[in-house]
C-alpha positions as CSV (number, residue, x, y, z in Angstrom):
1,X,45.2,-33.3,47.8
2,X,42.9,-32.1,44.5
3,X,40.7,-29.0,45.6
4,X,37.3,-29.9,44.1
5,X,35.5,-26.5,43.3
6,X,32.1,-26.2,43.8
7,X,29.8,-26.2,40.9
8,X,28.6,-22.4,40.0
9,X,25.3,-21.8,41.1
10,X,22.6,-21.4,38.6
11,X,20.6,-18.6,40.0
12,X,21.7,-15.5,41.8
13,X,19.3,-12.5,42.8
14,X,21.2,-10.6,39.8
15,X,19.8,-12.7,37.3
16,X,16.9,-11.4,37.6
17,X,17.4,-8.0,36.9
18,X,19.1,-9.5,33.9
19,X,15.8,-11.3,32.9
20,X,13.9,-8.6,33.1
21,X,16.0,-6.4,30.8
22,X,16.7,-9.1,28.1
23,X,13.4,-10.0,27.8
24,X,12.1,-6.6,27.3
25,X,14.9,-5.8,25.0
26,X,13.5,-8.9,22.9
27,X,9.8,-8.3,23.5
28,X,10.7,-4.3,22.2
29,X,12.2,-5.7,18.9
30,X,9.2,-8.2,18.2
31,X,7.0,-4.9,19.0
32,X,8.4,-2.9,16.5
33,X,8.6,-5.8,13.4
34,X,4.6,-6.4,14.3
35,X,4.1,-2.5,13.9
36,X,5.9,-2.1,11.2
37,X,4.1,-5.4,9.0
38,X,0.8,-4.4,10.4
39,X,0.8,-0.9,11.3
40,X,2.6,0.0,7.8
41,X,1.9,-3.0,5.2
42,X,-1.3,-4.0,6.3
43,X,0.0,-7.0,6.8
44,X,-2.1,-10.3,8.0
45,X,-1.5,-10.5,12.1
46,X,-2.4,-13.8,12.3
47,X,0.7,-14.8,9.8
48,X,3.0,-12.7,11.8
49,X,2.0,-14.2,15.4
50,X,1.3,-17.6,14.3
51,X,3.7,-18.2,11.4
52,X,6.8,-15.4,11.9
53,X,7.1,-15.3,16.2
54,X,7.1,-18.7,17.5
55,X,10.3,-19.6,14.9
56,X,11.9,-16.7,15.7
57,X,11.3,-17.1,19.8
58,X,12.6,-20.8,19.2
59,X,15.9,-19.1,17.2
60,X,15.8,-17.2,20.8
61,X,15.9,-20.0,23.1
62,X,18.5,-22.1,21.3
63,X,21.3,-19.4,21.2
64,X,20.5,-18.7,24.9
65,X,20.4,-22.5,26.2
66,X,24.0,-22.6,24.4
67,X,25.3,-19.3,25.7
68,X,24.4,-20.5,29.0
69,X,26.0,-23.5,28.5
70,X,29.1,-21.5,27.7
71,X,29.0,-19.4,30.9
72,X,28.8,-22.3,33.2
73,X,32.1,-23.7,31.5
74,X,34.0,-20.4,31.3
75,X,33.1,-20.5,35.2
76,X,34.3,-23.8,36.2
77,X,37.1,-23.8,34.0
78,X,38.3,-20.4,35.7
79,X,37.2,-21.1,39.1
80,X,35.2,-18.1,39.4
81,X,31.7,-17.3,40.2
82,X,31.2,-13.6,38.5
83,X,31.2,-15.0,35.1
84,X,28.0,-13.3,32.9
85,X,26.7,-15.1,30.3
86,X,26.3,-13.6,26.6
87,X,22.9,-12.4,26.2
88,X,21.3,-13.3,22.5
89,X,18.2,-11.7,21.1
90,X,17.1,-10.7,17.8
91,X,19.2,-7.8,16.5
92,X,17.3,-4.7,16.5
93,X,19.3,-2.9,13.0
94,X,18.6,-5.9,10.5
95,X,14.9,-6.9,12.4
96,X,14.0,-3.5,11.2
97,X,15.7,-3.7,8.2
98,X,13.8,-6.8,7.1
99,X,10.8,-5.6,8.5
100,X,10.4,-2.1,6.5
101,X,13.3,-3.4,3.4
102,X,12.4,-7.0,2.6
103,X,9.2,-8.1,4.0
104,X,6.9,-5.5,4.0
105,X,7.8,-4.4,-0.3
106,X,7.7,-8.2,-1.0
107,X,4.2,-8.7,0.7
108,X,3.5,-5.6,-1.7
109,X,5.1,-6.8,-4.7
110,X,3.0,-10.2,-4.1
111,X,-0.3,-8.4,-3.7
112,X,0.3,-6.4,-6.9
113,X,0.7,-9.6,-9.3
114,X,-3.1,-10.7,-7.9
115,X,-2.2,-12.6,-4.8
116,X,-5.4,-12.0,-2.0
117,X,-3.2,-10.4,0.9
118,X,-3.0,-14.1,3.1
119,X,-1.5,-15.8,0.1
120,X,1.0,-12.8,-0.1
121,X,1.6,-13.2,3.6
122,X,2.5,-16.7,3.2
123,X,4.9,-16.5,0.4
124,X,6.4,-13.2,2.3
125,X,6.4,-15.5,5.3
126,X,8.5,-18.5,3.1
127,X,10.8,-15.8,1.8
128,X,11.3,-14.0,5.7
129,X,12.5,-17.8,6.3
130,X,14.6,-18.4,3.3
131,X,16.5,-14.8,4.1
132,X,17.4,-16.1,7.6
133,X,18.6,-19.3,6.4
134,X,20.9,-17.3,3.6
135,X,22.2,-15.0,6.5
136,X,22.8,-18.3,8.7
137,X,24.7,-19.8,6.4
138,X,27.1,-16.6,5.6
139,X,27.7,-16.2,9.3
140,X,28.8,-19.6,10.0
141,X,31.1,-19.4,7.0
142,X,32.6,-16.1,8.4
143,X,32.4,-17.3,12.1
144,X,35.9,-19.2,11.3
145,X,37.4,-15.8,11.0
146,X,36.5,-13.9,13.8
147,X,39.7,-14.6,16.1
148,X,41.7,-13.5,13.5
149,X,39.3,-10.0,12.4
150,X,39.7,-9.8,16.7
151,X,43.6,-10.1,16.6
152,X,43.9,-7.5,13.4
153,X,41.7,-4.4,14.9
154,X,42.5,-2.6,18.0
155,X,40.5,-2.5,20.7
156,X,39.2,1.1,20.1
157,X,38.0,0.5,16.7
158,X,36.5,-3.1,17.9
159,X,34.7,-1.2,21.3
160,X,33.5,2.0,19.7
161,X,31.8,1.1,16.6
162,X,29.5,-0.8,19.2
163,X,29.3,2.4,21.5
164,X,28.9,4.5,18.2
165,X,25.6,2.5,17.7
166,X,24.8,2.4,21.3
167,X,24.6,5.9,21.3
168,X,23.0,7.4,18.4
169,X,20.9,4.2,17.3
170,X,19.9,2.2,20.7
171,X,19.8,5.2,22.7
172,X,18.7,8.3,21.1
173,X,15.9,6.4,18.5
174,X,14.2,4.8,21.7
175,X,15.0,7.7,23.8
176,X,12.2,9.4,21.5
177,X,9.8,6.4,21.6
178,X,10.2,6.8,25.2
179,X,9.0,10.5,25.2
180,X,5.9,10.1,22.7
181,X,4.3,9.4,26.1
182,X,6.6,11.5,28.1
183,X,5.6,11.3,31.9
184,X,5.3,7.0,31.1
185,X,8.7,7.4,29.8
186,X,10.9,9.9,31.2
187,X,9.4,8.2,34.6
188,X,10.9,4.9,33.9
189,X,14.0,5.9,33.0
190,X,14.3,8.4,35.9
191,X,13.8,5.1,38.1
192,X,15.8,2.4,35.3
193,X,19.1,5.2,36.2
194,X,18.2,5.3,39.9
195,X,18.5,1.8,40.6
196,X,21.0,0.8,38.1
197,X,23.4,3.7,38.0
198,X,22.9,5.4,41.2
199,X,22.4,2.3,42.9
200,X,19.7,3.5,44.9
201,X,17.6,1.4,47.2
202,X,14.2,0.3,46.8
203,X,11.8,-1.2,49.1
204,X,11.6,-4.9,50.1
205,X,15.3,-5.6,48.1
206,X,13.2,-5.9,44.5
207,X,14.7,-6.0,41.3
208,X,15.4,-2.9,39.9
209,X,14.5,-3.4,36.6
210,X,11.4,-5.3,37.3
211,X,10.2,-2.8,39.6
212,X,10.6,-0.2,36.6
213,X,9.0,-2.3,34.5
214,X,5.8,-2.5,36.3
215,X,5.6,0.7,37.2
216,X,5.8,2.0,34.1
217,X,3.9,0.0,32.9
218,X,0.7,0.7,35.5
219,X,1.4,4.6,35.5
220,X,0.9,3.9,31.3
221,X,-2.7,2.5,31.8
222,X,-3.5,4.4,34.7
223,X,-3.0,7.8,32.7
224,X,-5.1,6.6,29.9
225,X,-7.7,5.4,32.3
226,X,-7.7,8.9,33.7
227,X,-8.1,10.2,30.4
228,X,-4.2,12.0,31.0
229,X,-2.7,9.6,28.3
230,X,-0.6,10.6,25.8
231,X,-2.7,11.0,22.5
232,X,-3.4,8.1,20.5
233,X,-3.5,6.2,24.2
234,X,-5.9,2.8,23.2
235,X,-6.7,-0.2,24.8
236,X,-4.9,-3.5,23.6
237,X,-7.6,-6.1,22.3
238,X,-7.3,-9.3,24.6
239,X,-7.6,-12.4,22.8
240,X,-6.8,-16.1,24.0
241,X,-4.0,-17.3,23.3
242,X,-3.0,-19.1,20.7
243,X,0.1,-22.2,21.0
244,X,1.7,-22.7,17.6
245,X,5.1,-24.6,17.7
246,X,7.9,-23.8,15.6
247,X,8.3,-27.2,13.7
248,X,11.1,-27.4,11.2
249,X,10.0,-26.9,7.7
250,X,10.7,-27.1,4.1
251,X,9.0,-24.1,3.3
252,X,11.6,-22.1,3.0
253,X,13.5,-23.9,-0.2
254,X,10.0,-22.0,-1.7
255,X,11.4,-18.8,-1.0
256,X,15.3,-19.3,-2.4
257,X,14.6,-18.3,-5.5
258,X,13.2,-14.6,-4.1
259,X,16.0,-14.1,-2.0
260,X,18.0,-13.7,-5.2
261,X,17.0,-10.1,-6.0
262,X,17.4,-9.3,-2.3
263,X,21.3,-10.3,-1.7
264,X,22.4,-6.8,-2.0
265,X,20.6,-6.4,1.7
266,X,21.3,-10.0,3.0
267,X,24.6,-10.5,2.8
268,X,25.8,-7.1,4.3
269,X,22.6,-8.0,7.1
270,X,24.9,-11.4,7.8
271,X,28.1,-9.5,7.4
272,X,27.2,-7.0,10.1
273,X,26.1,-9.1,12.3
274,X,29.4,-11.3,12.4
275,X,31.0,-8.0,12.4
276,X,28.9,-7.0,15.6
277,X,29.9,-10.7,17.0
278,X,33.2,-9.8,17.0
279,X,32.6,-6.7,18.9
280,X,30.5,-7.9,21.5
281,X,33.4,-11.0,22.3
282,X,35.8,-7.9,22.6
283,X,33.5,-6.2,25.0
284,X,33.1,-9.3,26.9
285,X,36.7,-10.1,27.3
286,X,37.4,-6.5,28.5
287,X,34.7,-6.9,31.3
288,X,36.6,-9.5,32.2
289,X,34.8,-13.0,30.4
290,X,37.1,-14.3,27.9
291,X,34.7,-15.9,25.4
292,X,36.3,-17.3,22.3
293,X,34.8,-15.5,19.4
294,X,34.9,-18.2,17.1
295,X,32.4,-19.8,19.9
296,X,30.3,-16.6,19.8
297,X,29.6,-16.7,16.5
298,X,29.1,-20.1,15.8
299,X,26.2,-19.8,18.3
300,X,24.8,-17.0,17.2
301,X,25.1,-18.9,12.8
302,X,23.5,-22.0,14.4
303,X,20.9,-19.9,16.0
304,X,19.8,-18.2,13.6
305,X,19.7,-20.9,10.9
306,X,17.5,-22.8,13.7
307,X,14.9,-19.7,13.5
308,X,15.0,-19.7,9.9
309,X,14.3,-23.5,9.8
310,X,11.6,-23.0,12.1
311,X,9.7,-20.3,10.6
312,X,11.4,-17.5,11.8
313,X,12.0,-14.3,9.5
314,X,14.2,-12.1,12.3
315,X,18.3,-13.4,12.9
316,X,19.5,-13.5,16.4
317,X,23.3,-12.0,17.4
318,X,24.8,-11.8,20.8
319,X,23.7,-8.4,22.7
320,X,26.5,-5.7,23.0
321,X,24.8,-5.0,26.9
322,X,26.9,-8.0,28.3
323,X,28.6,-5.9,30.6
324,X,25.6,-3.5,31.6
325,X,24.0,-7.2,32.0
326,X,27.0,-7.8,34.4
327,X,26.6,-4.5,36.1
328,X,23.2,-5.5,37.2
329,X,24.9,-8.8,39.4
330,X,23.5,-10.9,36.3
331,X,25.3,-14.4,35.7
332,X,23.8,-17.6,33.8
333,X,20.4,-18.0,35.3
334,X,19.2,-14.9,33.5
335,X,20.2,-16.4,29.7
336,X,18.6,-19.4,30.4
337,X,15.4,-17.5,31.9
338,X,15.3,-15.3,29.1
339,X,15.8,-18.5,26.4
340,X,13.1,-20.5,28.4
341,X,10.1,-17.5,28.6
342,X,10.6,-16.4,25.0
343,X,11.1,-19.7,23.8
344,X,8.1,-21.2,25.2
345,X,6.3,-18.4,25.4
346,X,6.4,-17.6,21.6
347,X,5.3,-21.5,21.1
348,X,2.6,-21.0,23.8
349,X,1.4,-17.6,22.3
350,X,2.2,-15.3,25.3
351,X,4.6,-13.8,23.9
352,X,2.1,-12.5,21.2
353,X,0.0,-11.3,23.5
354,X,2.4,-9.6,25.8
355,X,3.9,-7.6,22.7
356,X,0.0,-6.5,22.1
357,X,-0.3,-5.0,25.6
358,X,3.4,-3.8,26.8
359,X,3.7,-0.1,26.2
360,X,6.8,1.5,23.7
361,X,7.6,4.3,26.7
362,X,8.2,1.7,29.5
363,X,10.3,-0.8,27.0
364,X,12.3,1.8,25.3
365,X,14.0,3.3,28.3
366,X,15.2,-0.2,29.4
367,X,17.2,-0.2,25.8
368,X,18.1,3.3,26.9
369,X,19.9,2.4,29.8
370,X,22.0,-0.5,28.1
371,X,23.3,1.9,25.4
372,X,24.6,4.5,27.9
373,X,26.4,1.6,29.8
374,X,28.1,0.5,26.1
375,X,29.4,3.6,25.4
376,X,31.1,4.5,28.8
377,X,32.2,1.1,28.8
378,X,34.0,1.7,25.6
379,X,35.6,4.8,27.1
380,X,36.6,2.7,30.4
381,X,38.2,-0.3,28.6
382,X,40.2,1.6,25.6
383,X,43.5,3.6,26.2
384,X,42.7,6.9,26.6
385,X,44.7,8.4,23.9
386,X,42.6,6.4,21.5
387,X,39.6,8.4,22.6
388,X,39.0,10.6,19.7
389,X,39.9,7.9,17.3
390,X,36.4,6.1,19.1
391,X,34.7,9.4,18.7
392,X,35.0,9.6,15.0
393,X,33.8,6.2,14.7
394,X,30.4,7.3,16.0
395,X,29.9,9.7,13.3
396,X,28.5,7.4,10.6
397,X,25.7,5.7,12.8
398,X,24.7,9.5,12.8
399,X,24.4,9.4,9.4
400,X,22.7,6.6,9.2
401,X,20.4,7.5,12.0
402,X,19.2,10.4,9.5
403,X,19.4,8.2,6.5
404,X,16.9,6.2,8.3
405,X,14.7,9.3,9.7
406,X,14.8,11.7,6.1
407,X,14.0,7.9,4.0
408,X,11.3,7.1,6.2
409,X,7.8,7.7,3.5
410,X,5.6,9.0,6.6
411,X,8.3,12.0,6.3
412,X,9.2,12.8,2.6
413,X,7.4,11.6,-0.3
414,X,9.7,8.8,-2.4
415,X,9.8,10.6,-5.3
416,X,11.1,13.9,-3.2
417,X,13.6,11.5,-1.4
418,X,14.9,10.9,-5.2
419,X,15.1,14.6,-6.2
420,X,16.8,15.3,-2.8
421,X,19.4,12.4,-3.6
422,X,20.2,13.9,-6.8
423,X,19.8,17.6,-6.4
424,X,22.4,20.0,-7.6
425,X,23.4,21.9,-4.8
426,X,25.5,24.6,-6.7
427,X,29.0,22.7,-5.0
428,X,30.0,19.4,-4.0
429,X,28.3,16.2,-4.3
430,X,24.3,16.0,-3.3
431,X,24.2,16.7,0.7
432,X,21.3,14.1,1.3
433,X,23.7,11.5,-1.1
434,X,26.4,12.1,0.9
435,X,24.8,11.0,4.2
436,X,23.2,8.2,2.9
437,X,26.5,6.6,1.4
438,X,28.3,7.7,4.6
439,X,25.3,5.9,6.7
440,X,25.3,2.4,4.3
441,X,27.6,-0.2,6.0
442,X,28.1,2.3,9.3
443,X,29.4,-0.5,11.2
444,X,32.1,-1.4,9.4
445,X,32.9,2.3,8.3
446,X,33.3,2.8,11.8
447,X,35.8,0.5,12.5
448,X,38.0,1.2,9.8
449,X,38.6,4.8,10.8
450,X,38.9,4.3,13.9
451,X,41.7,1.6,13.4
452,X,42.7,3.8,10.9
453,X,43.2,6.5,13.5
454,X,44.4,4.5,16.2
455,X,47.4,3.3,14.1
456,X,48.3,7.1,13.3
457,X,48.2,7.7,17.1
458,X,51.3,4.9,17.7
459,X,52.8,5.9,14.8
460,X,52.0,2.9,12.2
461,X,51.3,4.9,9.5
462,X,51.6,1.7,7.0
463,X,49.1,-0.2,8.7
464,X,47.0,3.0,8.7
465,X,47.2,3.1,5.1
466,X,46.4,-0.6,4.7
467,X,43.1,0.1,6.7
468,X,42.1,2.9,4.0
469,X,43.3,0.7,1.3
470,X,40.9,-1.8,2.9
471,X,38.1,0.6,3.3
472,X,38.7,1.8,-0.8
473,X,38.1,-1.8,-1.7
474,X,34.9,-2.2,0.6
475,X,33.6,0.7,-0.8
476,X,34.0,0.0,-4.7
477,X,31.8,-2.6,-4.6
478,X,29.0,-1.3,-1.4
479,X,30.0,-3.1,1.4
480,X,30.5,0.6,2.7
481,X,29.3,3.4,1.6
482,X,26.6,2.2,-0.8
483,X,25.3,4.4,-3.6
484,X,22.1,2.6,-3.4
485,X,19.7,4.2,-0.6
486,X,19.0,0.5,0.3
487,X,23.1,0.2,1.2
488,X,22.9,-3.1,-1.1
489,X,26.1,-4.0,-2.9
490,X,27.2,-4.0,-6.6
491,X,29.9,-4.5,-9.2
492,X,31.3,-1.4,-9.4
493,X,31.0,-0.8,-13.4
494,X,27.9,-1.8,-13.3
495,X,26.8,2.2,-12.0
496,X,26.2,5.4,-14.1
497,X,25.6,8.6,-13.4
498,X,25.7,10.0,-10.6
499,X,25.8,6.7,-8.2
500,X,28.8,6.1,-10.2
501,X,30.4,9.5,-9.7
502,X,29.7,9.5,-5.5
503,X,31.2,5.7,-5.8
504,X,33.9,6.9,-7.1
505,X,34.6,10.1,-5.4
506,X,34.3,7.9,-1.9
507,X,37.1,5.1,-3.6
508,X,39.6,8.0,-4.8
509,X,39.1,9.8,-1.1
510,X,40.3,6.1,0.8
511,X,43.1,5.8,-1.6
512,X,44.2,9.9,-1.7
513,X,44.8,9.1,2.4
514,X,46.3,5.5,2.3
515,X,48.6,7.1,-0.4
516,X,49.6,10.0,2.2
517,X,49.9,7.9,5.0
518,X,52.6,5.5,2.8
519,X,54.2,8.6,1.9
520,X,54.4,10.1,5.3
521,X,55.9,6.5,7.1
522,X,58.9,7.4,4.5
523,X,60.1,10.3,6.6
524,X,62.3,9.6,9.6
525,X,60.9,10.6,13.1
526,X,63.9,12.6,15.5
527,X,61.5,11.8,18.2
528,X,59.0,9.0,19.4
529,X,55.7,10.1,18.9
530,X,54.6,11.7,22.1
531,X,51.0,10.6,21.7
532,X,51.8,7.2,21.8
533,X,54.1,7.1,24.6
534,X,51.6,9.1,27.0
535,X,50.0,7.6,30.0
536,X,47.0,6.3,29.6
């Protein structure tokens, strides 16, 4: 007799709880891109709601319908009902990248040759579009390789470049946006760990993080009603909303041709974010999911080529929360919630409107959260004598956390950023070059030591020096450790100077090690390495 298994259900009382924190995760990124344009550049806001965030909600609501779709096999295929779907959103890194590095000079570079500033923001608008649609295609080129890139690295290098970032970039940066209002902030994320880590109880059986959420975001107005507000506290402007849907478009074959001088920042953008689809399979599969990664990625391509298409200017990637997502009871409902609301509501202008009114302190601590559940998951699923082999891997998102904090204008002056970057400090190379060269292509940096590491640990000292062979290659030409403050890439002879000497120096420090490590695997061990053999 042929046991006929029931059909997973589409909606448990987890997924909403998963909603809510996907969402706001989303809704925080298109926050920060509209505070950077407009807040920084000046930039038009009727381009960037109109124009920029119904594309880029659509690019949203593709890759979740599909990852959705992907859950709901994976779960009928295995028989089980605890299967989580992969949560997609825009990627916080590149969306700020583009934001402060691509779109924001361009719209600056277009006002300077006489453009009025909409005209700017148009052709900045066509040229957001065209980058997405240049990153889309590179990822769905490299999406054929990610089963092999998973097979190649070990788990610790694949787990804690992603808990590296967690850490330092997705928890510390909004950690800080959450305390610029501190009683709004440290509030919500008192409550976010109390119902999500402690597991405490709340009233009526309500969703955790919705219940945060709102709270947060009433004690936010109420304070500033009160006149207790944390300074700078202001009143949102309401305005109607305004539908605009994302139809495809040509417009962005106008924008090819600029792309050009921006590759050196596109194509690591693309590269990182296959990179970080790799990862985020890997995390999956140790909580238990076993998406193919080839699948993974070409979701995340398709998406992001459909955003581009669209009008969008941000790139989508699968979230590395998918097991804090799990944690919270979420399973497929909440994707295809998430998809739906930013999806429509980017096309219905609600979206727009809600990024106007939500406050920084309540949606940063929800981001908060998620990176403190990536990193001890990275702990949890990796053998433990790999630990410090993860640890090192963290260190360049440090660096580039303060490559991104010392380069920000507000802070030091450009010109001073230059003198800094080539200052002669008596010994050694520049200390401000060195962190930005260790910062550029932090992702990828980070897994190559740590694999590098973790094969020293088991005693495959050959593959250890193939890694740093690997990672001398990457960085001759920028893919790591750029000499340009932007981390774009280059031909190597093309540098002078001192870019070329700090190049250099990096290449000749990969190949000094590799070189060791092949001379070391030479010797003959007496004994198995004792590290390797421990218990984990």
């Amino acid at each position: 007799m042929t046991t006929v298994r029931p059909a997973p259900r589409w909606f448990v009382a987890g997924d909403l709880n998963g909603f809510f924190g996907l969402v706001v995760d989303n809704l925080s990124i298109l926050g920060f891109i509209a505070a950077a344009l407009i807040g920084i550049f000046g930039f038009p806001a009727d381009v960037v709601f109109q124009r920029m965030f119904p594309g880029t909600a659509f690019g949203v609501l593709v890759g979740n319908l599909a990852y959705t779709a992907m859950a709901r096999r994976l779960a009928a295929r295995s028989g089980r009902d605890d299967v989580t779907a992969m949560p997609l959103g825009l990627d916080a890194p590149t969306s700020i990248g583009m934001a402060l590095l691509v779109l924001g000079p361009a719209f600056v570079g277009y006002k300077a040759t006489g453009l009025d500033p909409q005209a700017a923001a148009i052709a900045t608008w066509k040229l957001g579009m065209a980058s997405l649609v240049v990153m889309g295609a590179l990822k769905f080129v490299l999406s054929f390789a990610g089963d092999a890139v998973t097979r190649l690295m070990p788990r610790a290098a694949l787990l804690g470049s992603i808990a590296g970032i967690a850490l330092v970039l997705m928890g510390f940066l909004p950690l800080v946006e959450a305390l610029r209002s501190p009683i709004v902030g440290f509030t919500t994320l008192g409550l976010l760990l109390y119902v999500l880590v402690a597991k405490g109880p709340l009233p009526l059986r309500l969703p955790g993080v919705f219940v945060a959420f709102v709270f947060g975001t009433v004690l936010y107005y109420a304070l500033g009603a009160a006149g207790l507000g944390a300074p700078g506290f202001a009143w949102p402007q309401a305005g109607a909303l305004q539908p605009a849907l994302p139809w495809p478009t040509l417009g962005f074959v106008d924008g090819l041709p600029d792309t050009v001088a921006y590759l050196p920042l596109l194509l690591p953008f693309g590269l990182l974010m296959v990179v970080g689809g790799i990862n985020v399979s890997e995390s999956a599969r140790a909580a238990g999911d076993d998406y193919r990664t080839r699948d993974i990625l070409l979701v995340e391509a398709f998406s992001t080529l459909v955003a581009g298409v669209c009008g969008g200017v941000a790139q989508t990637t699968p979230y590395i929360g998918q097991p804090a997502y799990k944690h919270m009871g979420a399973r497929s409902g909440y994707t295809l919630l998430t998809g739906l609301f930013v999806g429509l509501g980017g096309m219905l202008g609600l979206v727009s409107g809600l990024v106007q009114w939500l406050p920084l302190a309540v949606l940063a601590p929800i981001i908060v959260y998620v990176a403190l559940d990536i990193t001890t998951q990275a702990f949890e699923a990796t053998p433990r004598r790999h630990a410090t082999a993860m640890v090192l891997g963290f260190l360049p998102s440090v660096a580039y956390l303060l490559a991104i904090k010392v380069g920000n204008p507000a802070w030091i002056a450009p010109e001073r950023f230059a003198a800094l970057m080539a200052a002669d400090a008596g010994h050694g190379l520049p200390e401000l070059a060195v962190i930005v060269t260790l910062g550029n292509g932090f992702i990828i940096t980070a897994m190559l030591w740590t694999a590098a590491v973790v094969a020293m640990i088991d005693g495959q000292l050959r593959r250890a020096s193939a890694f740093l062979l690997a990672g001398a290659a990457l960085a001759a030409f920028g893919v790591i450790h750029s000499v340009q403050p932007q981390g774009g890439i280059y031909l190597p002879w093309t540098l002078d100077g001192l870019p070329r000497l700090i190049a250099w120096q990096f290449v000749g420090a990969y190949l000094a090690l590799a070189a060791l490590m092949a001379l070391l695997s030479l010797q003959r061990r007496a004994v198995p390495n004792p590290a390797a053999t421990a218990a984990d």
